[in-house]
C-alpha positions as a Markdown table, in Angstrom:
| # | Residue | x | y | z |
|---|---|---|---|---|
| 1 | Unk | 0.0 | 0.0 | 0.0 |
| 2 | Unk | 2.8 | 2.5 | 0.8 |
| 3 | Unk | 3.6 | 2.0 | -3.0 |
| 4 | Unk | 0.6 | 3.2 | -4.3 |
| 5 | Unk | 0.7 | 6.0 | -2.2 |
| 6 | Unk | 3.8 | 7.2 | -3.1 |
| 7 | Unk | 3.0 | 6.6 | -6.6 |
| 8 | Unk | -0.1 | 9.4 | -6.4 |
| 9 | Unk | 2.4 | 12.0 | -4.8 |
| 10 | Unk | 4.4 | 12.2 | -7.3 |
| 11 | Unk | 4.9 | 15.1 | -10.4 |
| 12 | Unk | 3.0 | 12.8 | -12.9 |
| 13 | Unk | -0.5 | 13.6 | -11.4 |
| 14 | Unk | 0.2 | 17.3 | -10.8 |
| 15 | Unk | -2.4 | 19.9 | -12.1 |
| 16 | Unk | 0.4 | 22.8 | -12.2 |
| 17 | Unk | 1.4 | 21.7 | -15.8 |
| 18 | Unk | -0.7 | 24.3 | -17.8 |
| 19 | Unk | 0.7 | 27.5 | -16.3 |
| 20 | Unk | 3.5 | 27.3 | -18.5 |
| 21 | Unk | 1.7 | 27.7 | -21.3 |
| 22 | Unk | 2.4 | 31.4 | -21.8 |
| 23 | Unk | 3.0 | 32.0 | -25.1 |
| 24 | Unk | 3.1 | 35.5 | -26.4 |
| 25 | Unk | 3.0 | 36.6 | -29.9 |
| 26 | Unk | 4.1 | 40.2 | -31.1 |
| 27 | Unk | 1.3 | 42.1 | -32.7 |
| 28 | Unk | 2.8 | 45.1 | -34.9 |
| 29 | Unk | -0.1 | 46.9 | -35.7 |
| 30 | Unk | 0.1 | 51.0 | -37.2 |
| 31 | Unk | -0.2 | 54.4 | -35.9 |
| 32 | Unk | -4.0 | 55.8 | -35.7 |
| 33 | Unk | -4.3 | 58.7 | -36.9 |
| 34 | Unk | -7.2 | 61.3 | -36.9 |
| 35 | Unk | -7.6 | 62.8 | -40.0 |
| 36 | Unk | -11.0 | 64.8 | -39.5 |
| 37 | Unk | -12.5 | 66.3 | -36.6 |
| 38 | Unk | -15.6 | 68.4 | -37.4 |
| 39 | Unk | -18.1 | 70.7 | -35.2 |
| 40 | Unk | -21.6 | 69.2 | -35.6 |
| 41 | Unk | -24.7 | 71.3 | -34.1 |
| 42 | Unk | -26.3 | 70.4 | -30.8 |
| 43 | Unk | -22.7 | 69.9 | -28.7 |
| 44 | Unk | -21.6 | 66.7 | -30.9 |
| 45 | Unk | -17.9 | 66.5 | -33.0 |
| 46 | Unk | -17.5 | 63.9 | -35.7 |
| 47 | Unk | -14.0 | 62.2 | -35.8 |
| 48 | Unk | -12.5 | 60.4 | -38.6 |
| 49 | Unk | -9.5 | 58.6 | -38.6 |
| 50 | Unk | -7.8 | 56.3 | -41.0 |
| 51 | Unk | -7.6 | 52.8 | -40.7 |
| 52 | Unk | -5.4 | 50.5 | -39.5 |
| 53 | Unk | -4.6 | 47.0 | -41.2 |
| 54 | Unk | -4.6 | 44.8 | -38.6 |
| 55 | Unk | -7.1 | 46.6 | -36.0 |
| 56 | Unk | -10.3 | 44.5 | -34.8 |
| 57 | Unk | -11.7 | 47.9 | -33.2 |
| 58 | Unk | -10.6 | 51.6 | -32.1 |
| 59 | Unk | -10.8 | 52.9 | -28.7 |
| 60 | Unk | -11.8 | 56.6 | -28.6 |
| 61 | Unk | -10.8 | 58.6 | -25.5 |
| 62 | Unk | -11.7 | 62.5 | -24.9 |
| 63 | Unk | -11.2 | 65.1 | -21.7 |
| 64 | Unk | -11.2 | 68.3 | -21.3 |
| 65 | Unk | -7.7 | 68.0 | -19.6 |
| 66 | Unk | -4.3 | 67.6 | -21.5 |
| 67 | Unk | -3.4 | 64.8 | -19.2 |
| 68 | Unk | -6.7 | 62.8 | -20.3 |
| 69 | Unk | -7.8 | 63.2 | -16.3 |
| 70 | Unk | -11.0 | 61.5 | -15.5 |
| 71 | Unk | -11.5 | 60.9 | -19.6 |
| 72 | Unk | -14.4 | 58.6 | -21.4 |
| 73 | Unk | -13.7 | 55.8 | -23.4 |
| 74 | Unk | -15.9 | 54.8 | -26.5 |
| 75 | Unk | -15.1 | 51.2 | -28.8 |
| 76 | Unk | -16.4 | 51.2 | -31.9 |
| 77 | Unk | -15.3 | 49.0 | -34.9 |
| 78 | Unk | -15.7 | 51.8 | -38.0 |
| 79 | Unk | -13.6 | 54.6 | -38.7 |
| 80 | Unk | -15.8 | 57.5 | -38.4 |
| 81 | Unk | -17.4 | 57.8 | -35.0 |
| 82 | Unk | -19.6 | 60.9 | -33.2 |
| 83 | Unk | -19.2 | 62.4 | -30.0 |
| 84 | Unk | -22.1 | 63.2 | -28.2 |
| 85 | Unk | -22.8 | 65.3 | -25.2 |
| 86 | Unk | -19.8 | 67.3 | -25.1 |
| 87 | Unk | -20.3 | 71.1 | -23.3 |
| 88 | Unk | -20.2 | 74.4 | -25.0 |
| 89 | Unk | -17.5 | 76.6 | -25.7 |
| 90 | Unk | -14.7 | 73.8 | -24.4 |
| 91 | Unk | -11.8 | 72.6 | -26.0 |
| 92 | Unk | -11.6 | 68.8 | -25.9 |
| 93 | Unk | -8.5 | 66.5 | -26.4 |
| 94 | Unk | -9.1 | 63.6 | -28.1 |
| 95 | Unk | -6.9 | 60.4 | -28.7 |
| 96 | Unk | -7.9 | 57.0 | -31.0 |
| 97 | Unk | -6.1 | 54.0 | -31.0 |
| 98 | Unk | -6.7 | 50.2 | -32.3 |
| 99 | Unk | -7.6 | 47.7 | -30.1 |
| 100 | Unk | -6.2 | 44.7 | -31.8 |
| 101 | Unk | -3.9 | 43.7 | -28.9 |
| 102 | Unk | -6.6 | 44.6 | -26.7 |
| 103 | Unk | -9.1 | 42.0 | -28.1 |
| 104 | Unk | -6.3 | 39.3 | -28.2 |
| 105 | Unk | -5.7 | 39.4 | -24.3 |
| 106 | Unk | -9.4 | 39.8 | -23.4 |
| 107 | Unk | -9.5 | 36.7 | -25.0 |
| 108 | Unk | -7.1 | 34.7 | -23.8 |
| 109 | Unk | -8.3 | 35.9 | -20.3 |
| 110 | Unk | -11.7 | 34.4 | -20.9 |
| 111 | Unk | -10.6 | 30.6 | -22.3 |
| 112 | Unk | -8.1 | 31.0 | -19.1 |
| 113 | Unk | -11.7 | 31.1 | -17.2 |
| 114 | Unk | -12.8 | 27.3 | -16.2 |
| 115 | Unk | -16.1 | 27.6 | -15.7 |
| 116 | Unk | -18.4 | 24.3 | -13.9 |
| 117 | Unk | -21.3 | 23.0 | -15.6 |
């Protein structure tokens, strides 16, 4: 009996063997940038910016500060989006980039999820 038990406490039944499997793959994806920003009536701006080869999505991000303090965050998966909301007479800083990488890790982090029936 002390044979079998020692045979069950041994590395060939640990569960530890699939955090090694940490492979990371470099994404090189483009620069985003805006090419259009344009005033629309009733406190909106439409932003276009050109697209990006390899880019599932692009993250929007505005503030009124130069430092993005307390900013939004919008996704959106075209290349022309609208701002809404925004307050009069304010000059906004806006910054757009793709969320390729982004998608790839939010991925990964939900098959790394082991879920019970």
């Amino acid at each position: 009996m002390k044979q079998k038990e020692s045979d069950t406490t041994g590395t060939s039944g640990s569960t530890n063997d699939s955090t090694n499997d940490n492979t990371s793959t470099k994404i090189s994806v483009g620069k985003v940038t805006i090419s259009k920003a344009k005033n629309i009536k009733g406190r909106k701006v439409e932003i276009q910016y050109k697209k990006v080869s390899k880019a599932k999505g692009y993250q929007i991000r505005y503030s009124l500060k130069t430092n993005m303090g307390s900013s939004k965050t919008k996704s959106t998966t075209k290349t022309k989006y609208t701002l809404k909301s925004l307050k009069k007479n304010k000059k906004y800083y806006i910054q757009v980039r793709d969320t390729a990488i982004m998608l790839r890790i939010k991925k990964y982090m939900e098959n790394g999820v082991q879920r019970n029936p």
